[in-house]
Z-matrix of the N, CA and C atoms (Angstrom, degrees):
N
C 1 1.461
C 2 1.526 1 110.60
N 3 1.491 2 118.90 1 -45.36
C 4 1.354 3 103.73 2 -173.03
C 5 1.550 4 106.97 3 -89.08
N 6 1.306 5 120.91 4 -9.69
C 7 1.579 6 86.25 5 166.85
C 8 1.491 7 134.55 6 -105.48
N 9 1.419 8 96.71 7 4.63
C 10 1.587 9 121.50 8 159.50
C 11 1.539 10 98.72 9 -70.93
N 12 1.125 11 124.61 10 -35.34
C 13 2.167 12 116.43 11 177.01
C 14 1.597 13 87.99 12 -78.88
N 15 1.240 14 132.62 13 -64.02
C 16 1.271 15 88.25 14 -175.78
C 17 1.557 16 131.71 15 -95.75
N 18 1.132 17 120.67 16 38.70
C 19 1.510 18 137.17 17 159.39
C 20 1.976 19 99.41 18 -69.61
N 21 1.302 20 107.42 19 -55.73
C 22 1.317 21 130.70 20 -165.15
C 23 1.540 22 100.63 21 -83.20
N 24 1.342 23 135.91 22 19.61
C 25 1.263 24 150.26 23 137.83
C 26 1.832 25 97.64 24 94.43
N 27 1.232 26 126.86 25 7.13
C 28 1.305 27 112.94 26 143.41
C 29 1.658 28 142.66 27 -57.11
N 30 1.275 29 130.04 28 149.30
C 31 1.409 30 137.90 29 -147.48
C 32 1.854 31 62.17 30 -107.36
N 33 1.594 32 105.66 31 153.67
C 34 1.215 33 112.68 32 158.73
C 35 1.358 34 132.74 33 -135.87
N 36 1.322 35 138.50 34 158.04
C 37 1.796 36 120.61 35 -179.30
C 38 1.492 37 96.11 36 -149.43
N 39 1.802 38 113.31 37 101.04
C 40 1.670 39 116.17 38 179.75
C 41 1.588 40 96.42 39 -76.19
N 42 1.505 41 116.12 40 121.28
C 43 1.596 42 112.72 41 178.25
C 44 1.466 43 84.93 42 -93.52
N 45 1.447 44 122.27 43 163.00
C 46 1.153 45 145.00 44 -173.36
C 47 1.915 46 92.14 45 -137.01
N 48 1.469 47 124.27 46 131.09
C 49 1.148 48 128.60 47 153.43
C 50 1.806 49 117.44 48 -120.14
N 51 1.424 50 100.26 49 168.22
C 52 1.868 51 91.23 50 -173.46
C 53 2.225 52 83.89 51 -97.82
N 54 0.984 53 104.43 52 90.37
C 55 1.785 54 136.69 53 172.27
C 56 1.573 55 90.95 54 -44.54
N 57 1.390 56 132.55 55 -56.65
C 58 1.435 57 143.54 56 177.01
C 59 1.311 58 131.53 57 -66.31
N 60 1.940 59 105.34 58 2.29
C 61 1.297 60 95.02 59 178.98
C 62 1.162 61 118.11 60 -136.31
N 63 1.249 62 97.30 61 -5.31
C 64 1.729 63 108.02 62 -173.69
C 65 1.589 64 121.71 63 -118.48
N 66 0.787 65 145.72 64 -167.83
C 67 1.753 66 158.95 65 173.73
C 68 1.791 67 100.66 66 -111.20
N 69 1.302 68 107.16 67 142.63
C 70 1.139 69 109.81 68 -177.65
C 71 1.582 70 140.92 69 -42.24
N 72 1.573 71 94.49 70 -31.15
C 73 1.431 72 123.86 71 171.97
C 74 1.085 73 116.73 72 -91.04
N 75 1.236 74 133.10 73 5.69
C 76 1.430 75 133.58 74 171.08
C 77 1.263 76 99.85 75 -105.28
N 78 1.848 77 138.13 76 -30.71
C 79 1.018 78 141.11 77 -172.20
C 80 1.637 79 102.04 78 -66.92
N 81 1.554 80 100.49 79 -49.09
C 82 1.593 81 93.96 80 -147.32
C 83 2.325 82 87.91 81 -88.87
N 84 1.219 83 93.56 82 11.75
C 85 1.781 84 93.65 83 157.67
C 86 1.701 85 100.25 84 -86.62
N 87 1.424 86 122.46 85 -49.67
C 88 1.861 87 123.09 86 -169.01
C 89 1.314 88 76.88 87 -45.36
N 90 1.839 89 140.81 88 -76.79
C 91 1.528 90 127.27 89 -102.68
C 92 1.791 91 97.20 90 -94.00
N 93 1.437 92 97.71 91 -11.35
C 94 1.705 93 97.11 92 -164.45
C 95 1.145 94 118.61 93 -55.42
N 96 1.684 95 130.62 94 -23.49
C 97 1.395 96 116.38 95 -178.97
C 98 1.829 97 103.78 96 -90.20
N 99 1.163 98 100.16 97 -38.05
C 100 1.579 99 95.72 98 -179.39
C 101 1.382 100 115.24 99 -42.08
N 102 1.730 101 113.49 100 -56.02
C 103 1.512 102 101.23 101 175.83
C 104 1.638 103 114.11 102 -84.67
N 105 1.526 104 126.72 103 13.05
C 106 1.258 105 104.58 104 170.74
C 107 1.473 106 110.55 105 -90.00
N 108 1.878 107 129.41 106 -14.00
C 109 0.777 108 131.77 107 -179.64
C 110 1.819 109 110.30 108 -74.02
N 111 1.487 110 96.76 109 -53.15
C 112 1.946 111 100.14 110 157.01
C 113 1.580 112 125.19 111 -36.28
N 114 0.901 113 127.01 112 -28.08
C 115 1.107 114 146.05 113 -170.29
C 116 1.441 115 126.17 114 -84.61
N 117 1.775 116 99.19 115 -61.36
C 118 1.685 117 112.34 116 144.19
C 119 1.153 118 130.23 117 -36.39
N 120 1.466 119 107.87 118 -37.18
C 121 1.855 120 102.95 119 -163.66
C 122 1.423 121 95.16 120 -120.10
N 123 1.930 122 131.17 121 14.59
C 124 1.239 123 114.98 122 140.00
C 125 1.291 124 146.12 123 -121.64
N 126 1.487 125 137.59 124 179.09
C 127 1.146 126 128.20 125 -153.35
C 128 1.947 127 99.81 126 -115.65
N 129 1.434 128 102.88 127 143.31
C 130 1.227 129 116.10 128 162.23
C 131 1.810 130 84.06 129 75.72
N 132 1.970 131 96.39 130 -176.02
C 133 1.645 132 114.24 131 -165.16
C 134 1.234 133 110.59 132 -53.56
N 135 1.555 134 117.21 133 138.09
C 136 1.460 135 140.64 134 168.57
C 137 1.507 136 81.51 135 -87.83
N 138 1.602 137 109.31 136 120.71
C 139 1.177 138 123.27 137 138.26
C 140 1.476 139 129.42 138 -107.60
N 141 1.203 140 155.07 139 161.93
C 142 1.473 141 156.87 140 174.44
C 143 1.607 142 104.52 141 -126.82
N 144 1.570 143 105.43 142 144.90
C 145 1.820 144 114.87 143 -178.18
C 146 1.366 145 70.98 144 -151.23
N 147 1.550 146 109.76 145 136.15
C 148 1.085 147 133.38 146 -165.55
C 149 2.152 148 104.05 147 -145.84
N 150 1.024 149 110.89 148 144.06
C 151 1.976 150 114.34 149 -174.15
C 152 1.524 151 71.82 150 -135.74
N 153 1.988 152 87.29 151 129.51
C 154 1.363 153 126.01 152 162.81
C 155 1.619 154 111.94 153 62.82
N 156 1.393 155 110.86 154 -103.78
C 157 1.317 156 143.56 155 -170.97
C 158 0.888 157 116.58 156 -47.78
N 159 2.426 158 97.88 157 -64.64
C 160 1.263 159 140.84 158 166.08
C 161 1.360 160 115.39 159 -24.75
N 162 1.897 161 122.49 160 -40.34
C 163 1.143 162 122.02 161 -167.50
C 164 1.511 163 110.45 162 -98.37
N 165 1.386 164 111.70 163 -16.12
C 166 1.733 165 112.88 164 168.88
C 167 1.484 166 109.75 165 -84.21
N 168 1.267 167 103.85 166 -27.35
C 169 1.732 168 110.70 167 -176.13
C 170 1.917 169 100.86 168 -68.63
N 171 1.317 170 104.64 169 -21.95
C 172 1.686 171 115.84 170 -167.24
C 173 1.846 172 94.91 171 -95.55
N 174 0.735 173 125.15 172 -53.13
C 175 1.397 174 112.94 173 142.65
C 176 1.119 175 136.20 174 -6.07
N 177 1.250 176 123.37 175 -103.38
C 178 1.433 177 142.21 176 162.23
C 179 1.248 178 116.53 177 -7.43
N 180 1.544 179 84.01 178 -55.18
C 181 1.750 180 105.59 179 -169.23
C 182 1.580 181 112.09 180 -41.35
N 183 1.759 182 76.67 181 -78.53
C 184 1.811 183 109.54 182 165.30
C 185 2.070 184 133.93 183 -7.17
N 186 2.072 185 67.24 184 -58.89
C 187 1.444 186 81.39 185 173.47
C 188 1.692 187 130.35 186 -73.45
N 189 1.297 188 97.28 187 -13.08
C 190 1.650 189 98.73 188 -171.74
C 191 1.972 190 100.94 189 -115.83
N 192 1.312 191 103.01 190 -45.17
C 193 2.115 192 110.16 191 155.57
C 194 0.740 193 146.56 192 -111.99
N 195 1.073 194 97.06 193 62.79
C 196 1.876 195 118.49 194 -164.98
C 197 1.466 196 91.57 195 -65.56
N 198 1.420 197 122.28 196 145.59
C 199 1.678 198 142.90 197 176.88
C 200 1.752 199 109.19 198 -96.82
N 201 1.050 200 93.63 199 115.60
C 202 1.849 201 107.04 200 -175.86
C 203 1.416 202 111.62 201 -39.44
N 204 1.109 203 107.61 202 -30.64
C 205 1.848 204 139.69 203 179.50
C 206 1.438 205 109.85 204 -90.28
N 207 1.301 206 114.08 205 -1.14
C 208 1.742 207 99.11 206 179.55
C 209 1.450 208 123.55 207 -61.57
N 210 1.300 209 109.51 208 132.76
C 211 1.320 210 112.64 209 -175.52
C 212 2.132 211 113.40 210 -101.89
N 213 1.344 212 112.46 211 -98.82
C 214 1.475 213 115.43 212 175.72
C 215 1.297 214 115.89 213 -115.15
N 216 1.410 215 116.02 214 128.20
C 217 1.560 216 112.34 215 162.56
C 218 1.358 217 140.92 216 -96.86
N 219 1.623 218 137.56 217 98.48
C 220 1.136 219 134.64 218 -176.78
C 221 1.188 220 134.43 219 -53.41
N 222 1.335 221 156.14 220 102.90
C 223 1.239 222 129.21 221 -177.86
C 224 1.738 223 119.36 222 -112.40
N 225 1.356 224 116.96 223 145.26
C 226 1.649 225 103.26 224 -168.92
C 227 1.743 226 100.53 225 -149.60
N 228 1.798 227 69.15 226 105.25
C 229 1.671 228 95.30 227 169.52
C 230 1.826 229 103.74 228 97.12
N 231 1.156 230 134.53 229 10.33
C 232 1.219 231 150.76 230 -140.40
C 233 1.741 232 95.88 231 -75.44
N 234 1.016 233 139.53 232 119.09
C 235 1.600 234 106.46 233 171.35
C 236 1.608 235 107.55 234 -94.31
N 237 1.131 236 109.51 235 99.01
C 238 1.347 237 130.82 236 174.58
C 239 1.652 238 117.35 237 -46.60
N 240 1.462 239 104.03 238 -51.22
C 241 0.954 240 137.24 239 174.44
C 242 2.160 241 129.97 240 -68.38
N 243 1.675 242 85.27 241 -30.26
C 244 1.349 243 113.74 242 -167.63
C 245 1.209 244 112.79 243 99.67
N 246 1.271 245 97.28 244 -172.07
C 247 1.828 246 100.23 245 177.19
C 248 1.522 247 104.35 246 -153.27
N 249 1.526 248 103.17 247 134.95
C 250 1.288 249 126.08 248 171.36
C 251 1.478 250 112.54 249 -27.28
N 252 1.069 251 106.32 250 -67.91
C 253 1.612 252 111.04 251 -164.97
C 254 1.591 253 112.20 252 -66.65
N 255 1.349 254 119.02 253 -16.23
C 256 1.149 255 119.78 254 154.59
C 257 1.739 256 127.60 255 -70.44
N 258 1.293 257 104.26 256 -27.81
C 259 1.201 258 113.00 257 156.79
C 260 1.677 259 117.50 258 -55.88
N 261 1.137 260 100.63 259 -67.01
C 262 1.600 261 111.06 260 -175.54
C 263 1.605 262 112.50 261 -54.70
N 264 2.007 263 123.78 262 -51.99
C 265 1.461 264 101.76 263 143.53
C 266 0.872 265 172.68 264 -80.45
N 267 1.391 266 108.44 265 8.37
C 268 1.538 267 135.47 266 -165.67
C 269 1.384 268 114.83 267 -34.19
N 270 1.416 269 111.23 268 -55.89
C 271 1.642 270 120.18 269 163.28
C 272 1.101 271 134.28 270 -67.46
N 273 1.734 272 125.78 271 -29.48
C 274 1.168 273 138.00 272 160.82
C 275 1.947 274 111.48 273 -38.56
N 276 1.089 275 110.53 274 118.11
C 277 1.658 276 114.46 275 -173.59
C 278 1.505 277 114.89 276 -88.83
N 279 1.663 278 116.77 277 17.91
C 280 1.291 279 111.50 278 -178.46
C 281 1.619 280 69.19 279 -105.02
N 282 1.516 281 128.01 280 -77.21
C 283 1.457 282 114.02 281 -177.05
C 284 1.315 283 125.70 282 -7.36
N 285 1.672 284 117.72 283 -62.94
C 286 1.141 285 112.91 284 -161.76
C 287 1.364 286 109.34 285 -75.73
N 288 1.324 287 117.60 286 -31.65
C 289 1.645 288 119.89 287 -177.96
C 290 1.428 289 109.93 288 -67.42
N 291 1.818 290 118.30 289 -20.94
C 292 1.943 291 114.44 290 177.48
C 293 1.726 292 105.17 291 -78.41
N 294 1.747 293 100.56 292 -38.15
C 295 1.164 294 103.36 293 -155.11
C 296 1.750 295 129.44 294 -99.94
N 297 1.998 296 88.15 295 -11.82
C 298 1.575 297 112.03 296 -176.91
C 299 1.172 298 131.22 297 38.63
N 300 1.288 299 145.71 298 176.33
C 301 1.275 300 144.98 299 -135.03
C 302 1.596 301 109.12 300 -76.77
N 303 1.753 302 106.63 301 -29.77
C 304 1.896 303 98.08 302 164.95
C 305 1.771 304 104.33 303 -79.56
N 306 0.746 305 151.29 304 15.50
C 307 1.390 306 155.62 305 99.49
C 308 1.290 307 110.36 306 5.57
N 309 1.268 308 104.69 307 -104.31
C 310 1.027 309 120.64 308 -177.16
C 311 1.698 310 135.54 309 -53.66
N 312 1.303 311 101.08 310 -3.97
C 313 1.665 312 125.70 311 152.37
C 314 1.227 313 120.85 312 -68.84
N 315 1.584 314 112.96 313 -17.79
C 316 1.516 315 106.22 314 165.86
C 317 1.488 316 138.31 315 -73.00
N 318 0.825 317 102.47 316 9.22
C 319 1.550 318 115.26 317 -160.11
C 320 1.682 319 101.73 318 -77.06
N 321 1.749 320 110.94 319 149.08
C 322 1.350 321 96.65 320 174.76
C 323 1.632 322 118.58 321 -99.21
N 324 1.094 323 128.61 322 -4.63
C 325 1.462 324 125.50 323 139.17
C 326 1.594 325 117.32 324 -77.59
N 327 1.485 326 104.88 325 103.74
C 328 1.601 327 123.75 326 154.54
C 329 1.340 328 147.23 327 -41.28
N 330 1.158 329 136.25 328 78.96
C 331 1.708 330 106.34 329 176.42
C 332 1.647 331 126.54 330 -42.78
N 333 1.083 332 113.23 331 173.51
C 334 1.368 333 90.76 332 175.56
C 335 1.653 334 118.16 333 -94.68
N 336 1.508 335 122.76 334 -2.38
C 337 1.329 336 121.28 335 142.78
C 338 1.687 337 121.60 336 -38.08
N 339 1.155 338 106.56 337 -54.14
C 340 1.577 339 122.41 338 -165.30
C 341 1.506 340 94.39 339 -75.03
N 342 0.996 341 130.75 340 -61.79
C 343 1.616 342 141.85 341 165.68
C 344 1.508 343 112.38 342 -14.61
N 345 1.354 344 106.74 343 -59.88
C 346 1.418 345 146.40 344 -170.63
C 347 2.083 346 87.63 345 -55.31
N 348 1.248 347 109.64 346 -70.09
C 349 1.560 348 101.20 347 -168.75
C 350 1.256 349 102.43 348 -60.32
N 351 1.369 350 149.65 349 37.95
C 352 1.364 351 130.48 350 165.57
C 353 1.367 352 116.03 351 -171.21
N 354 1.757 353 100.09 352 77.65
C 355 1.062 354 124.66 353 -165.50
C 356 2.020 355 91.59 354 -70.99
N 357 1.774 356 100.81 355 -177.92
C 358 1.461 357 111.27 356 -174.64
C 359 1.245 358 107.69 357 -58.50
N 360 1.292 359 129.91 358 137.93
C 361 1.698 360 124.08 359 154.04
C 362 1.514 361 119.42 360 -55.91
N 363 1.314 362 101.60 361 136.22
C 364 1.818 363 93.53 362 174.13
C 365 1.441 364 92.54 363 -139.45
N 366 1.245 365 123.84 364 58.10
C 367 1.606 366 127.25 365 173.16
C 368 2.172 367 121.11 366 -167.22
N 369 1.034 368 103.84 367 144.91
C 370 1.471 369 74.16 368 -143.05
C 371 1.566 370 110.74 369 -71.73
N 372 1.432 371 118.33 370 162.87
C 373 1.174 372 97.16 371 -157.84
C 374 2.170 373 71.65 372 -147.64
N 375 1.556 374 103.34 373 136.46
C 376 1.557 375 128.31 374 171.70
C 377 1.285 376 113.54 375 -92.58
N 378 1.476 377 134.15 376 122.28
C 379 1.628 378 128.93 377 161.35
C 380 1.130 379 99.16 378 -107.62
N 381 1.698 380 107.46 379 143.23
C 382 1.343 381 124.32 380 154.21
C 383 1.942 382 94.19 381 -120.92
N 384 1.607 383 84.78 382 134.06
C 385 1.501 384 105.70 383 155.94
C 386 1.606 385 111.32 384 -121.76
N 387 1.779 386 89.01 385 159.32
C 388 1.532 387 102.61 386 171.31
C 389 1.420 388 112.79 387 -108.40
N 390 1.141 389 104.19 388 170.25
C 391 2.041 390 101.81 389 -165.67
C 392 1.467 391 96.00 390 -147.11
N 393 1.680 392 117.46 391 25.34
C 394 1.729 393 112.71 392 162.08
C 395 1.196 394 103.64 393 -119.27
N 396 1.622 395 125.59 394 173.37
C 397 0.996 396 124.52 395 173.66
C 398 1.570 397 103.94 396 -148.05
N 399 1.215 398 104.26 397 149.71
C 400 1.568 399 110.18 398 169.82
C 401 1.382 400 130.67 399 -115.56
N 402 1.541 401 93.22 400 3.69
C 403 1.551 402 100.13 401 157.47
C 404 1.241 403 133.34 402 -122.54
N 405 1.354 404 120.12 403 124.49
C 406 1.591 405 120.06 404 -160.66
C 407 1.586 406 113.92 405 -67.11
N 408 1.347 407 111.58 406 -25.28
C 409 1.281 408 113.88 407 -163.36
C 410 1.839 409 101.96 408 -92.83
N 411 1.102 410 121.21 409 -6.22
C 412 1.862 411 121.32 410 166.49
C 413 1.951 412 91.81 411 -89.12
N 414 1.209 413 145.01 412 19.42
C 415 1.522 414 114.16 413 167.81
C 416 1.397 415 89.93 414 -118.37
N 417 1.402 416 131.87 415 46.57
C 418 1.078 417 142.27 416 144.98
C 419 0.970 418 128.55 417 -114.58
N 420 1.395 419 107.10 418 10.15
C 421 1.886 420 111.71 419 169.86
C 422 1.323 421 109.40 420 -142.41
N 423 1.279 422 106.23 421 16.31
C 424 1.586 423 114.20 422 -162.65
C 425 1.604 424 110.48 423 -134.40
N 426 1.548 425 116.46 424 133.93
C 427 1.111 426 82.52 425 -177.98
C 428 1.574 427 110.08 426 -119.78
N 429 1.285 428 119.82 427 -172.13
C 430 1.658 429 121.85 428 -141.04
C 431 1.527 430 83.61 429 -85.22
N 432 1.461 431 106.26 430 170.07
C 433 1.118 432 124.69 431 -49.46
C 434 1.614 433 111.37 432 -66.58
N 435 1.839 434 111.69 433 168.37
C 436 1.260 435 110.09 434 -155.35
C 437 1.966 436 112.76 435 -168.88
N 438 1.440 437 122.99 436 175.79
C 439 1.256 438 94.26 437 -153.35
C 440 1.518 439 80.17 438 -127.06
N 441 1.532 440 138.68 439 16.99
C 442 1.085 441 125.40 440 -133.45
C 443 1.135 442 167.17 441 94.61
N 444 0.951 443 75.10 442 -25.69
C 445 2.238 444 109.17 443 -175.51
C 446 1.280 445 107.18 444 -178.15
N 447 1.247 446 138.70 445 4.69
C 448 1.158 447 133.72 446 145.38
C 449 1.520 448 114.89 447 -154.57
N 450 1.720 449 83.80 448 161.43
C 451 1.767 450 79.58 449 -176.50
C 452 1.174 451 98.80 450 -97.81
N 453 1.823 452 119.56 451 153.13
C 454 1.126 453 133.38 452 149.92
C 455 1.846 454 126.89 453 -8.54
N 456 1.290 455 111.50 454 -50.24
C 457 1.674 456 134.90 455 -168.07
C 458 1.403 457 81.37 456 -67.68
N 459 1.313 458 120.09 457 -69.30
C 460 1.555 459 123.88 458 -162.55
C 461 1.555 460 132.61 459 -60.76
N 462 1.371 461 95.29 460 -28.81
C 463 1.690 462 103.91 461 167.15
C 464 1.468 463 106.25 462 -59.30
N 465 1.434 464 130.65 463 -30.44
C 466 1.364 465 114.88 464 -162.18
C 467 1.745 466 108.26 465 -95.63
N 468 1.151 467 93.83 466 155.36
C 469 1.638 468 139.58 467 -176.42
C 470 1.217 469 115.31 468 -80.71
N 471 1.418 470 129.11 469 107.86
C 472 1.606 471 114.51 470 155.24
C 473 1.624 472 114.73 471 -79.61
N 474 1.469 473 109.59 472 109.84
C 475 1.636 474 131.65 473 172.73
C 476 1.315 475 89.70 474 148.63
N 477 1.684 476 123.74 475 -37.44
C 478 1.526 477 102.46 476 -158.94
C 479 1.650 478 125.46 477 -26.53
N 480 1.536 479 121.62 478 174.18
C 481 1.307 480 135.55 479 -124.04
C 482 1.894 481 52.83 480 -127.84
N 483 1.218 482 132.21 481 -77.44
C 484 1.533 483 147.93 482 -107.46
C 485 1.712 484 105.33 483 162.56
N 486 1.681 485 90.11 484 154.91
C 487 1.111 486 85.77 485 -163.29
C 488 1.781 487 88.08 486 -149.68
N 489 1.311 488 124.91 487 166.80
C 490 1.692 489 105.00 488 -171.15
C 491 1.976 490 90.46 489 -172.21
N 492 1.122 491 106.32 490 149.04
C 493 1.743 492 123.86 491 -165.01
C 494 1.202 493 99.05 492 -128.63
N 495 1.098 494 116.78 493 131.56
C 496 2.021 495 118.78 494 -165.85
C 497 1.745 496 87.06 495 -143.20
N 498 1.546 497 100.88 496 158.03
C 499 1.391 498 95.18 497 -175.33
C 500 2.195 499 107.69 498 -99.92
N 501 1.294 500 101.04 499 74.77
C 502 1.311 501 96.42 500 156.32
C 503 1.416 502 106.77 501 -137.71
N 504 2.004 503 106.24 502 -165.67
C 505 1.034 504 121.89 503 -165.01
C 506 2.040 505 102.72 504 -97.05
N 507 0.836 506 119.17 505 174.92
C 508 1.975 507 116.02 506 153.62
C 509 0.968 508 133.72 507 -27.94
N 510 1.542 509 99.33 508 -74.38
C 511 1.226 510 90.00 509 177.65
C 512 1.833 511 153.71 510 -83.82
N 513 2.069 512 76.78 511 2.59
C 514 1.730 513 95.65 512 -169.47
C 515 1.636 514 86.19 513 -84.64
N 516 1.150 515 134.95 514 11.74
C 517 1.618 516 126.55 515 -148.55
C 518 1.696 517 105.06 516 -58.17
N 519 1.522 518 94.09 517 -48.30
C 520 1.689 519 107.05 518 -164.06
C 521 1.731 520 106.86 519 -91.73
N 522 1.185 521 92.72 520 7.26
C 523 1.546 522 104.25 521 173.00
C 524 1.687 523 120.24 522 -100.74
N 525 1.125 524 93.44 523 -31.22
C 526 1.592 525 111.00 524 175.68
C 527 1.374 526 126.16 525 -43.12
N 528 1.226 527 128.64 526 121.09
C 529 1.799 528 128.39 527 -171.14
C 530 1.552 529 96.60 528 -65.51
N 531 1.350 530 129.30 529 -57.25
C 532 1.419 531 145.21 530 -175.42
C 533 1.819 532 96.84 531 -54.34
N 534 1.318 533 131.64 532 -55.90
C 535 1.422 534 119.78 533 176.65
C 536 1.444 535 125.72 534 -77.52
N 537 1.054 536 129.30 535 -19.77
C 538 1.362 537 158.21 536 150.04
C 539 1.864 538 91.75 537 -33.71
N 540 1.256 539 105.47 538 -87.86
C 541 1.583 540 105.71 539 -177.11
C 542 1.595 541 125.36 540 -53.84
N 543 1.765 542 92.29 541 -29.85
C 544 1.358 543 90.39 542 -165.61
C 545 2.305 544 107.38 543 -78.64
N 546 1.406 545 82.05 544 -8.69
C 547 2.083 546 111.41 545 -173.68
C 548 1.707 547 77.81 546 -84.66
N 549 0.954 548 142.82 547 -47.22
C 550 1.825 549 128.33 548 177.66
C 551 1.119 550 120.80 549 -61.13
N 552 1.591 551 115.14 550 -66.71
C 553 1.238 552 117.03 551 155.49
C 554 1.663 553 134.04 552 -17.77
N 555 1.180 554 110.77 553 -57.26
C 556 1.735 555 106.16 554 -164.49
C 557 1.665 556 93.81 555 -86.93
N 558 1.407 557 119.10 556 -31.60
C 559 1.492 558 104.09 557 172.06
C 560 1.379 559 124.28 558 -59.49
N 561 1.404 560 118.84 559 -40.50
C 562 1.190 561 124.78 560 155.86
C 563 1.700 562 141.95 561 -43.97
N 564 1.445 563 83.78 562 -60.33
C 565 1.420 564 94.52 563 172.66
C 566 1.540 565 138.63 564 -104.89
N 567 1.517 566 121.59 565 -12.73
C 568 1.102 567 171.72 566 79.48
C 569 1.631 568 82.45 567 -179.41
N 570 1.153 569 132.03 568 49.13
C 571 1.736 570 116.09 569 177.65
C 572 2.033 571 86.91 570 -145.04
N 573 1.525 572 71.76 571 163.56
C 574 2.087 573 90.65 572 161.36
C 575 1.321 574 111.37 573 -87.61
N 576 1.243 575 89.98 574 137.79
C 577 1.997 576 90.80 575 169.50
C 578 0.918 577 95.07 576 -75.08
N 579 2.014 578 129.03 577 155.67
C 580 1.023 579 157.81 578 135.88
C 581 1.702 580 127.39 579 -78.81
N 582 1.462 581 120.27 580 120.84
C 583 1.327 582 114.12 581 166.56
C 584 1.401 583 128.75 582 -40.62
């Protein structure tokens, strides 16, 4: 993904967070200087494309440093919504010890703390979901169609820009030739191309 954005003449900045140790709001406190320094030294719209987490963690962010310059946000595979299977492990302590306390933000019943980090969108924001899976044992907590770890229903957004279903699994999301273009597209245009 990022060197297809910058093939396609985007400036790029892969933030890396430790996903396993923190709560969402503590993360998107680590990433704030990294992209405010990105930000400084570039020109024209800050956009963010964010996989899974990436896109609630882009959120969060959003909501508390938003960039005067923000332009479009992608998200792929995001569970907007949450995800089942986070429901189902939430308590399980091998879960919480892989997945840690932003983990446990996935869930699709909210507190209203958790609620609280993800106020309305008012900027446009693109979903791509996937609707394969490669693991047999998530279409038992999941329901059809779905990417693995989330269902389709749940990736989406009330405000979204657009919203678009490609045939892979999760984790190939940001790997995908078909999301790859379709992650150019909405930055560009703020829409998905259609066949």
């Amino acid at each position: 993904m990022q060197a297809a954005l910058q093939a396609a003449g985007f400036a790029t900045l892969n933030v890396g967070y430790p996903s396993r140790s923190h709560p969402l709001e503590t993360l998107a406190e680590e990433i704030h200087s990294t992209i405010t320094q990105f930000t400084a030294a570039t020109e024209g719209q800050i956009h963010f494309v964010g996989h899974s987490m990436g896109g609630l963690l882009a959120r969060v962010y959003l909501s508390r440093y938003r960039p005067q310059r923000l332009g479009r946000v992608v998200m792929l595979g995001t569970p907007n919504g949450g995800s089942e299977i986070a429901d189902r492990l939430k308590n399980v302590s091998l879960y919480r010890a892989w997945f840690g306390p932003a983990g446990e933000q996935l869930v699709t019943r909210r507190d209203a703390a958790t609620n609280a980090l993800f106020p309305p969108v008012d900027f446009p924001v693109g979903i791509i979901a996937g609707n394969r899976s490669v693991d047999p044992t998530s279409s038992l907590f999941l329901p059809k169609p779905h990417d693995g770890r989330v269902s389709v229903e749940n990736t989406k957004l009330d405000g979204m820009a657009d919203h678009v279903v490609i045939g892979t699994s999760h984790p190939w999301l940001p790997r995908n030739s078909v999301a790859i273009a379709q992650t150019i597209a909405f930055l560009r245009d703020g829409k998905f191309s259609r066949p």
